[in-house]
C-alpha positions in Angstrom: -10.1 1.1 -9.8 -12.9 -0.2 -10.6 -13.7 -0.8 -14.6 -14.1 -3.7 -16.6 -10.8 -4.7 -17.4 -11.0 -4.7 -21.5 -8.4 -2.3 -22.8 -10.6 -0.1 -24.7 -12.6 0.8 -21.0 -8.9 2.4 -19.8 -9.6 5.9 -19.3 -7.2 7.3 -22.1 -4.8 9.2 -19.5 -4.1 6.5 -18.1 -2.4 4.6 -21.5 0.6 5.6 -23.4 0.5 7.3 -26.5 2.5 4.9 -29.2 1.6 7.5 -32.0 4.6 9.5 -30.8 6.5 6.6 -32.7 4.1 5.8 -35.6 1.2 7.8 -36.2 -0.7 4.8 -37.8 0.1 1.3 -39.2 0.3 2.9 -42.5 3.3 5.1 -41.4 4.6 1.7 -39.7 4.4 -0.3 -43.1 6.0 2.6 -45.2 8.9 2.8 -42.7 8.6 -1.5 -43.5 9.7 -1.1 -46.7 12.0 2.0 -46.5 14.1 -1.0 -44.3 13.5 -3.7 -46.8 15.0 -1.7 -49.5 18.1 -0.6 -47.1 19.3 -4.0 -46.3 20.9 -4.7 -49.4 22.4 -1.7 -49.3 23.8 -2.3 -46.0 24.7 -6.0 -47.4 26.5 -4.2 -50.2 28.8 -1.5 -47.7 31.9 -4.4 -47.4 32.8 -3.8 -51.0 34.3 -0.1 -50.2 33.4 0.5 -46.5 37.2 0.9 -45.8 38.4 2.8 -48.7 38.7 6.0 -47.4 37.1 7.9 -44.0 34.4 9.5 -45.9 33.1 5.5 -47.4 33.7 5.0 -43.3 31.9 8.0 -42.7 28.8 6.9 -45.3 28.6 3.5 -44.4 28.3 4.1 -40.4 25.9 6.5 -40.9 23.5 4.3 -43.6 24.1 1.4 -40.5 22.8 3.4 -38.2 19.9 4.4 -39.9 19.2 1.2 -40.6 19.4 -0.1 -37.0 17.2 3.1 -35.9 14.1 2.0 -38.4 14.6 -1.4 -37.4 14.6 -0.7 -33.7 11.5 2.2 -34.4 9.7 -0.9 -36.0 9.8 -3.4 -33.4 9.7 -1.4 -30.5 5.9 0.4 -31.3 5.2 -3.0 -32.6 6.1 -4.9 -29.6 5.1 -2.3 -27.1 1.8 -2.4 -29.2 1.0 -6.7 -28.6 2.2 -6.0 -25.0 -0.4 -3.6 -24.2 -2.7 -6.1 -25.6 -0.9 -9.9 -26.5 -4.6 -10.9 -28.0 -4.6 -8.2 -30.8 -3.9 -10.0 -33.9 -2.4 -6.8 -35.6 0.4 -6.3 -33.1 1.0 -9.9 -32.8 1.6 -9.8 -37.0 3.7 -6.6 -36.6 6.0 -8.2 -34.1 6.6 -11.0 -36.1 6.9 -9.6 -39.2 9.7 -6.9 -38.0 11.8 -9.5 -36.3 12.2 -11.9 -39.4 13.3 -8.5 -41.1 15.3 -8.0 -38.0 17.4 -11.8 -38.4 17.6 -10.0 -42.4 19.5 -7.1 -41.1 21.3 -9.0 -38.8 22.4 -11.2 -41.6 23.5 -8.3 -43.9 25.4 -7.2 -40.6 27.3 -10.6 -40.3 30.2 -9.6 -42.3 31.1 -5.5 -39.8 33.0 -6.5 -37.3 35.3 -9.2 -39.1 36.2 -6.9 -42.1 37.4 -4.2 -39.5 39.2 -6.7 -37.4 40.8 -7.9 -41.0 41.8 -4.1 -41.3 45.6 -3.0 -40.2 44.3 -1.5 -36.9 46.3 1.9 -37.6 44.9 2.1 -41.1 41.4 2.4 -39.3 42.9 4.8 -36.5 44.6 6.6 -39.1 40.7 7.0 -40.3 38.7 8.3 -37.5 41.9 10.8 -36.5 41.1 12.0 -40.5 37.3 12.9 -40.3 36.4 14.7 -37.1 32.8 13.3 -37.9 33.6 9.7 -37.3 34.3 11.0 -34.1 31.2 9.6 -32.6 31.9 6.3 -33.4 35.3 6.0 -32.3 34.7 3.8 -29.0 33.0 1.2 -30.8 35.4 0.9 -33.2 38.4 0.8 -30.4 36.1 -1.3 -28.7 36.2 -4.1 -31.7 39.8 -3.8 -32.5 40.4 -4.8 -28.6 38.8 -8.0 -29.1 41.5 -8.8 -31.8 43.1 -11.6 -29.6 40.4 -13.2 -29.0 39.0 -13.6 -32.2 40.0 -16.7 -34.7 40.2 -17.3 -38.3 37.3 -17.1 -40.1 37.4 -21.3 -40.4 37.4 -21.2 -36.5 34.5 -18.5 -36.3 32.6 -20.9 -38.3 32.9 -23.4 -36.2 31.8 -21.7 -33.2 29.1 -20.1 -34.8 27.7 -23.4 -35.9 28.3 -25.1 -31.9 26.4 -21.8 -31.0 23.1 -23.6 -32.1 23.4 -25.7 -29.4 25.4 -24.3 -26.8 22.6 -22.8 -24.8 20.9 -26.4 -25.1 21.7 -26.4 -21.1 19.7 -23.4 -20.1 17.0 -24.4 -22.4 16.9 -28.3 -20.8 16.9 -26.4 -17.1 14.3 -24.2 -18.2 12.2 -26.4 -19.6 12.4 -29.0 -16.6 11.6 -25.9 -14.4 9.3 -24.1 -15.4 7.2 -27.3 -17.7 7.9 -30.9 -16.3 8.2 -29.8 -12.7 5.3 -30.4 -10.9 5.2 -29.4 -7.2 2.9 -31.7 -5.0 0.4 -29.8 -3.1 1.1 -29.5 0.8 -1.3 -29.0 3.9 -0.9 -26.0 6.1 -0.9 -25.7 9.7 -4.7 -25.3 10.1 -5.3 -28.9 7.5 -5.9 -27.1 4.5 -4.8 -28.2 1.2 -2.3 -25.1 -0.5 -1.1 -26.2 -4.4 2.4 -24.7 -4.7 4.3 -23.3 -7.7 7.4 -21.1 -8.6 4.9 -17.5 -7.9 3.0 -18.9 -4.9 6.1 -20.1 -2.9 7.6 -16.7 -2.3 4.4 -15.7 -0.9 4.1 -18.5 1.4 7.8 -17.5 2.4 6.4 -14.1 3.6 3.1 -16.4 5.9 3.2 -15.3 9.3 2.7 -18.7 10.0 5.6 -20.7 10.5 4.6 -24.5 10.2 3.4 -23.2 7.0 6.7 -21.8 5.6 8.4 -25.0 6.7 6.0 -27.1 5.6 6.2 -25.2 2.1 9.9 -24.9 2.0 10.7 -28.4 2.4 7.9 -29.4 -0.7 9.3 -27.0 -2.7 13.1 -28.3 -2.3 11.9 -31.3 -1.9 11.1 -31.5 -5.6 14.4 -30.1 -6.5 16.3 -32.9 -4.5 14.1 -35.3 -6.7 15.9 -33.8 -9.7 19.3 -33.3 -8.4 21.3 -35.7 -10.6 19.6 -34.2 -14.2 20.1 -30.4 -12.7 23.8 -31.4 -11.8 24.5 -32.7 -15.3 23.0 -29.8 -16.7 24.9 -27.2 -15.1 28.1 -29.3 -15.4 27.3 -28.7 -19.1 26.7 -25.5 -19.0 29.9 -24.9 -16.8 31.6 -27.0 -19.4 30.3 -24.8 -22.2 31.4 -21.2 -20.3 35.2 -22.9 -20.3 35.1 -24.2 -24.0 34.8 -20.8 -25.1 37.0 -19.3 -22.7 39.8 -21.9 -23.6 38.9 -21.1 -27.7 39.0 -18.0 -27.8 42.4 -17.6 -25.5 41.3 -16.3 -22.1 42.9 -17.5 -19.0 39.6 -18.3 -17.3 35.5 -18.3 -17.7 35.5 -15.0 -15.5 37.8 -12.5 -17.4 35.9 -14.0 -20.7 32.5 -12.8 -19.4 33.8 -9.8 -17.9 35.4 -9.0 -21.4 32.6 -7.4 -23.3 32.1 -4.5 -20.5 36.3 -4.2 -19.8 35.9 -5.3 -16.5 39.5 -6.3 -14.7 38.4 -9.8 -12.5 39.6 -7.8 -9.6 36.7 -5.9 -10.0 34.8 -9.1 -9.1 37.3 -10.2 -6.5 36.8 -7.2 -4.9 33.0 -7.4 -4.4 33.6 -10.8 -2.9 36.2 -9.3 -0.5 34.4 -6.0 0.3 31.4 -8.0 1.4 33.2 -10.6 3.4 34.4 -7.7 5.2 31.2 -6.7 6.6 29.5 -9.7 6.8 29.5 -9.4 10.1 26.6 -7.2 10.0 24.2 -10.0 8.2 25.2 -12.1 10.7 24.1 -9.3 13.3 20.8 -8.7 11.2 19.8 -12.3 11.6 20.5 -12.5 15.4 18.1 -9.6 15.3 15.4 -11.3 13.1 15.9 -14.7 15.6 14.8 -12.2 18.4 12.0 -10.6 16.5 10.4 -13.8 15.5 10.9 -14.9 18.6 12.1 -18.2 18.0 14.8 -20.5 19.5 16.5 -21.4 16.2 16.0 -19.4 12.9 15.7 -21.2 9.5 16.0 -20.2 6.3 12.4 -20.6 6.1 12.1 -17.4 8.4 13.6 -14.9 6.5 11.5 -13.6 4.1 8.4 -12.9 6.8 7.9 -9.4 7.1 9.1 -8.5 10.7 6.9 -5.2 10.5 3.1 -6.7 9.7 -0.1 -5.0 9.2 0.7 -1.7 7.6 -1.8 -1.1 5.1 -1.7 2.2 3.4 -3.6 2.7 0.1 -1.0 4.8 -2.8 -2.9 5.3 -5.6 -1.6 6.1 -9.2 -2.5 9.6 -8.3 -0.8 9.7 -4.9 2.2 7.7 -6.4 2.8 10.3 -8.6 2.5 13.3 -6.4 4.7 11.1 -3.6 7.3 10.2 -6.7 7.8 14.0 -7.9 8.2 15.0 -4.5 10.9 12.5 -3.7 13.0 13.0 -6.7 13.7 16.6 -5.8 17.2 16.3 -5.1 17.4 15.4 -8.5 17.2 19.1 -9.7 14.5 21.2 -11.1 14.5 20.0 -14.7 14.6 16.3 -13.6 11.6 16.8 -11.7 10.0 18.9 -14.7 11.0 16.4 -17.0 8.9 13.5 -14.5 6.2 15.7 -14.7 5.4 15.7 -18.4 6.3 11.8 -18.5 3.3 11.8 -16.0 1.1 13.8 -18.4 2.4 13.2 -22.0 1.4 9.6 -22.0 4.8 8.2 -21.7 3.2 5.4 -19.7 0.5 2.4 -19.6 -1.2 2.2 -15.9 -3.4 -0.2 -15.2 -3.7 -3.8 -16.0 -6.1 -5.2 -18.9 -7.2 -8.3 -20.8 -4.0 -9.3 -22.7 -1.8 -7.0 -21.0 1.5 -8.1 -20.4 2.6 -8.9 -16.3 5.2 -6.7 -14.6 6.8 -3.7 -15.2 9.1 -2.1 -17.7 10.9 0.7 -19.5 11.9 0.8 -22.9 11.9 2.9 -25.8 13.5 4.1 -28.9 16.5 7.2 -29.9 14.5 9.8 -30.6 11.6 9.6 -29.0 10.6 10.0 -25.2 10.9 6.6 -23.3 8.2 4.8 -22.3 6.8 3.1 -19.2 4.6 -0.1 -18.8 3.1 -0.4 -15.5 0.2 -2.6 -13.5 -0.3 -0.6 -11.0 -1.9 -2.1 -7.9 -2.6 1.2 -5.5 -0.2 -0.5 -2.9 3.7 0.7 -1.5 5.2 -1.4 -3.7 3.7 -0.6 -6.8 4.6 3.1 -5.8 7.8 1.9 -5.8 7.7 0.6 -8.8 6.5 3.8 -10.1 10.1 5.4 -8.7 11.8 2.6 -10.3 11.4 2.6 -14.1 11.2 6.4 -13.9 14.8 6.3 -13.1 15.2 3.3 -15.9 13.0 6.3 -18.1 15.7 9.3 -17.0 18.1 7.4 -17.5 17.8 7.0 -21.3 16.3 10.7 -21.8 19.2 12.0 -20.7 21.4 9.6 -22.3 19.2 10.0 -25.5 19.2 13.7 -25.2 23.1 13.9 -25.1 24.3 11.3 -26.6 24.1 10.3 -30.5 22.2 7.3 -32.1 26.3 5.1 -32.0 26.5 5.7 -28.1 23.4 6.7 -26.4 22.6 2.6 -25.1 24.3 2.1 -22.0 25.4 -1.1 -20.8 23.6 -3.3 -18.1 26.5 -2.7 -16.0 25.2 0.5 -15.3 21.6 -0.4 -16.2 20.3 -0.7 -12.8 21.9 2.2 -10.9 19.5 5.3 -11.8 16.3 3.0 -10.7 18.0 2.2 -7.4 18.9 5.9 -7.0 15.3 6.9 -7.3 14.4 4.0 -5.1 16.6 4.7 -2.6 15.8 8.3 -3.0 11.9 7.4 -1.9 12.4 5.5 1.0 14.4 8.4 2.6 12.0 10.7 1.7 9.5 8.2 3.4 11.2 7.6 6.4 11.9 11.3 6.6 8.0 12.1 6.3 6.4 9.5 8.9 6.4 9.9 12.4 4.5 6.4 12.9 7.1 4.4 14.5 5.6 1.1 12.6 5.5 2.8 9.6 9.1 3.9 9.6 10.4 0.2 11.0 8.4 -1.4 7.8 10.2 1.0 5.7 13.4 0.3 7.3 12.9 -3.3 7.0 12.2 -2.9 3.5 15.7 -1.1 2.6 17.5 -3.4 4.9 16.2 -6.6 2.9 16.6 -4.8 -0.5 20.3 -4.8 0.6 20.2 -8.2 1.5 18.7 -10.0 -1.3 20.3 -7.4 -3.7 24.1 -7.1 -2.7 24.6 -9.8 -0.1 22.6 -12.8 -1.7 23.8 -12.1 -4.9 27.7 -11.5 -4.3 26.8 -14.9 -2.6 25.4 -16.3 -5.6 29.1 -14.6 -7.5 31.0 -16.3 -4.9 29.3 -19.9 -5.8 29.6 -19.4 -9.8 33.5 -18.4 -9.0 34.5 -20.9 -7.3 32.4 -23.8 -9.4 34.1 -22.5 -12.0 37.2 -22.8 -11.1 37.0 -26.6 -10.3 36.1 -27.2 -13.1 39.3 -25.2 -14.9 41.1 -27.8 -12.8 39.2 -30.8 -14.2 37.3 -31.5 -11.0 34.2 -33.3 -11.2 30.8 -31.2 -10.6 28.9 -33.5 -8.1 25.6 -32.8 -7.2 27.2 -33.5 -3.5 30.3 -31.0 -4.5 27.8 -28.2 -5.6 25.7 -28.8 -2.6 28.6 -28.9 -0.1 29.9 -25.5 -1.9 26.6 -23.6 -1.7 25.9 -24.8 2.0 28.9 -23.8 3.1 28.6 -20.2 0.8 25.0 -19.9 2.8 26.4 -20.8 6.2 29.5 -18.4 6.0 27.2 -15.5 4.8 24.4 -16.2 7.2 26.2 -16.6 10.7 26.2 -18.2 13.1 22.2 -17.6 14.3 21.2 -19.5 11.5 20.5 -23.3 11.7 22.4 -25.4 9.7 20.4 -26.7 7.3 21.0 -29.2 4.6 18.1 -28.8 2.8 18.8 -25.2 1.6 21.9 -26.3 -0.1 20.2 -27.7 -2.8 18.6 -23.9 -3.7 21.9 -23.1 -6.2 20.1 -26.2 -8.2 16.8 -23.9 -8.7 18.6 -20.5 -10.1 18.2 -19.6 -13.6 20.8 -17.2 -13.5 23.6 -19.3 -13.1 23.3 -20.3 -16.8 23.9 -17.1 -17.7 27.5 -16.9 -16.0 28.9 -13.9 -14.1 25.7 -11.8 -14.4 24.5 -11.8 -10.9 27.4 -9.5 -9.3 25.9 -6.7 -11.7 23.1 -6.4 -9.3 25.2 -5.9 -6.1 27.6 -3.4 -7.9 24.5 -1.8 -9.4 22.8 -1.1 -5.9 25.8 -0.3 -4.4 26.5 2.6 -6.4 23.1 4.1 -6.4 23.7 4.2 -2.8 26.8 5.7 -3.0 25.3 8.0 -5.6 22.4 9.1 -3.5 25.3 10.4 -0.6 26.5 11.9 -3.1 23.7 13.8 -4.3 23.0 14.7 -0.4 26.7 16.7 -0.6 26.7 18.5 -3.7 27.5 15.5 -6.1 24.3 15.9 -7.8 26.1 17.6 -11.3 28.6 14.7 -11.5 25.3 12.2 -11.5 23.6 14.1 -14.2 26.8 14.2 -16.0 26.5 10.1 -15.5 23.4 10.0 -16.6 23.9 12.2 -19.8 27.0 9.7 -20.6 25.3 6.7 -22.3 27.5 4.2 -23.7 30.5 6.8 -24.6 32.7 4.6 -22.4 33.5 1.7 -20.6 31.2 1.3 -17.6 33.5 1.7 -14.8 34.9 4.7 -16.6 31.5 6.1 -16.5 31.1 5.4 -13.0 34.1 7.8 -12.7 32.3 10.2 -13.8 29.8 9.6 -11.0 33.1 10.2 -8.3 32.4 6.2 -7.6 34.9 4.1 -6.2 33.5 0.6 -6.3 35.0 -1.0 -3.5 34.8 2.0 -1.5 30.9 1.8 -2.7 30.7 -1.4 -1.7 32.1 -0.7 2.0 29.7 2.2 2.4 26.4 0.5 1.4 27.1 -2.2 3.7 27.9 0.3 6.5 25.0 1.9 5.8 23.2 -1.6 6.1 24.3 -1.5 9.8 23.0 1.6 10.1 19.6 0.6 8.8 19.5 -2.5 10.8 20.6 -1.1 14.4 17.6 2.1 14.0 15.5 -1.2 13.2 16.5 -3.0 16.3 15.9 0.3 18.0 12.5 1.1 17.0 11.6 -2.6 17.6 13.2 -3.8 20.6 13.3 -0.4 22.2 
């Protein structure tokens, strides 16, 4: 498009409507207050909560009205500075709500340790009483099931007070990475001078030219290796950390405490390692098949993010995103598709980028209102993409929202991820089924195959790393920046076969993840994608009432119990997304190699 870029020159159809929440700042501010005056009120609910299931009854309910203004509040004013970080009004909303936010929290503190404090059949005995308290029965089972790992209230204390600066690892890392840092600049192949940085070096990854990507790849680790002795003792820390509180609060390891939260057996975990391992083989084949492609004699690491398909250049507007995107999600039902439709045209989302706007793409929202969508569209195939995306982020909490009350309708980031991938998924089959250009279809292809790759296989690879780092350190080991860079490049040469060179400088990249200070999070993206493939087969043989039924379930249950309702096996998801990975990759090496 072509407009000046201020946000008052958006056409108006093309930004969402944030008067669906609040009509006006003066609605905003009288909502303000209503939650300033309900915060002592809430402060004041431990004096009877537990008396009897109707001061149960009261008290959840005037909680949950509570959280609802206060996530109304910040939401439009958030959504509000994002569309615009240099308006001064939505930068005072946002920080106005959250210090009222930390107030509520505050008033909170005291919930879950009274019911913990409470004889767990007393409580039981409650919600079996008043049918109404039915809708908050799995968060109240879910508390009591963290009984044995919670500690007096002395204890608490002092793990609330260590909290301050427990996360002082990820902040050092991110601070050295993304501030102090300073990549050197590097000439390219033809004697021109590139700068480099965090963005720019995935780019350079995708160059067609290959002394380039090398060139690039070795600055950019380069720097890393520089640093490897303060990144080692910072992730030792954080390691460290992940143990302390395993140890305190009386798990057997730093696994089944993060998997806790979303009931999550380690087995679970295990079993993406194993399922992958299984088929690994065909990563291994995928690579021999890039090696040809490229046509070189050895293949780096530095050669497998270069599209193997170039030059396809097709223009997807907003407009022909849209009519592409409805067209796609037709499997989805008639409704779904109705329901896109008006989130098209009801101003559920923000197009185009402006001055101010924020960068990427997201979905959000808030119970009781449609979700919204913030885009930047760029009128290219991955933007449409993008488009598919955070519709299926969007579905997913309508239907959630729509069937679900205010205590369960948030689902967990388990499950966060699998209706975008479905829709994605969903696209590029209704792509691939549309084109009959044979370059068109291969850069499709290579697309989904490298989703797959970077998605499942990279990140159970990244799992695999955290596990077993972990679990040296359980033993008393000593984290080495030589340990962790023996561990990760033997991790990268066992996933990436035996076509790949071995390559000492890639086994410093576990030293530049952000992720892994945040432990056990990755495999959620592997188990994600895997399901919303699994789904999608589903959907092609009648399974589409059990999705919809998923998508309508919230957070009711415990995640893998919702996948259940899905028909998901996770392993056996696991198994078929990879063999559908071979699938993907031999129609590629057919289409290309003839």
């Amino acid at each position: 498009m072509s407009f000046d870029r201020s946000r008052d020159s958006m056409p108006e159809e093309t930004k969402w409507r944030l008067e669906d929440i609040f009509e006006t700042t003066d609605a905003w501010e009288k909502e303000f207050s209503e939650l300033s005056l309900l915060i002592p009120e809430v402060n004041r609910l431990r004096e009877d909560l537990l008396v009897s299931a109707d001061s149960l009854l009261s008290g959840l309910r005037l909680i949950d009205e509570a959280s609802l203004k206060g996530e109304r509040l910040f939401v439009f004013a958030r959504m509000g500075r994002d569309q615009d970080n240099t308006d001064p009004l939505f930068q005072s909303l946002t920080e106005r709500i959250a210090s009222l936010l930390t107030d509520l929290s505050s008033a909170l503190s005291w919930f879950e340790p009274l019911i913990l404090s409470c004889p767990e059949e007393k409580i039981i005995g409650y919600l079996s009483e008043k049918e109404e308290l039915g809708i908050y029965r799995h968060n109240i089972e879910d508390i009591i099931r963290s009984k044995p790992h919670v500690l007096s209230e002395k204890e608490e204390r002092l793990l609330s007070m260590a909290g301050d600066f427990a996360g002082g690892a990820e902040t050092i890392f991110t601070m050295l990475n993304n501030a102090d840092m300073r990549f050197p600049s590097f000439t390219d192949s033809s004697g021109k001078e590139e700068e480099l940085s965090h963005a720019r070096y995935l780019n350079i990854m995708r160059n067609r030219d290959r002394e380039t990507r090398k060139t690039a790849y070795e600055t950019y680790y380069g720097e890393y290796k520089k640093f490897t002795n303060t990144i080692t003792a910072t992730y030792s820390t954080s390691v460290k950390k992940d143990i302390f509180y395993a140890r305190a609060r009386g798990f057997d390891s730093s696994l089944e405490s993060a998997l806790f939260k979303d009931n999550i057996p380690v087995s679970v975990y295990d079993g993406l390692i194993d399922a992958v391992h299984e088929n690994i083989s065909t990563l291994h084949r995928y690579m021999g098949l890039r090696k040809k492609l490229l046509g070189v004699d050895k293949l780096n690491m530095y050669d497998i993010y270069v599209p193997l398909v170039s030059d396809v250049k097709e223009e997807y507007t907003y407009e022909r995103a849209k009519k592409t995107v409805i067209e796609a999600l037709a499997p989805l039902g008639k409704d779904y598709v109705e329901t896109v439709k008006e989130a098209f045209s009801s101003h559920w989302i923000d197009v185009y980028e402006n001055t101010g706007k924020t960068s990427g793409a997201y979905s959000w929202g808030v119970y009781g209102v449609h979700p919204y969508m913030l885009l930047n569209h760029s009128d290219d195939l991955e933007s449409m993409f993008t488009v598919a995306h955070e519709m299926g982020h969007s579905m997913h909490t309508y239907y959630s929202n729509m069937n679900q009350p205010y205590a369960t309708a948030g689902y967990s980031i388990f499950v966060a991820e699998i209706a975008s991938t479905v829709n994605e998924i969903l696209l590029t089959k209704y792509l691939l089924n549309k084109t009959s250009d044979r370059k068109m279809r291969a850069y499709l292809l290579n697309h989904f195959i490298d989703q797959i790759r970077t998605t499942v296989i990279r990140q159970t690879m990244f799992a695999e790393f955290e596990k077993i780092v972990h679990e040296m350190a359980e033993k008393g080991e000593p984290l080495t920046s030589r340990a962790l860079c023996d561990i990760y490049g033997k991790l990268n040469s066992f996933y990436h076969g035996q076509h790949m060179e071995p390559d000492d400088t890639i086994s410093y990249e576990w030293s530049r993840i952000p992720h892994f200070y945040g432990a056990f999070y990755v495999y959620k993206y592997a188990t994600g994608f895997s399901c919303a493939a699994a789904i999608v087969r589903r959907i092609e043989n009648g399974g589409l009432e059990d999705y919809r039924r998923f998508l309508s379930a919230g957070g009711s249950d415990y995640p893998l119990e919702i996948l259940k309702i899905a028909g998901i096996d996770l392993k056996q998801a696991i198994s078929e997304c990879m063999a559908e990975f071979g699938a993907a990759v031999s129609e590629l090496e057919e289409l290309l190699l003839g």
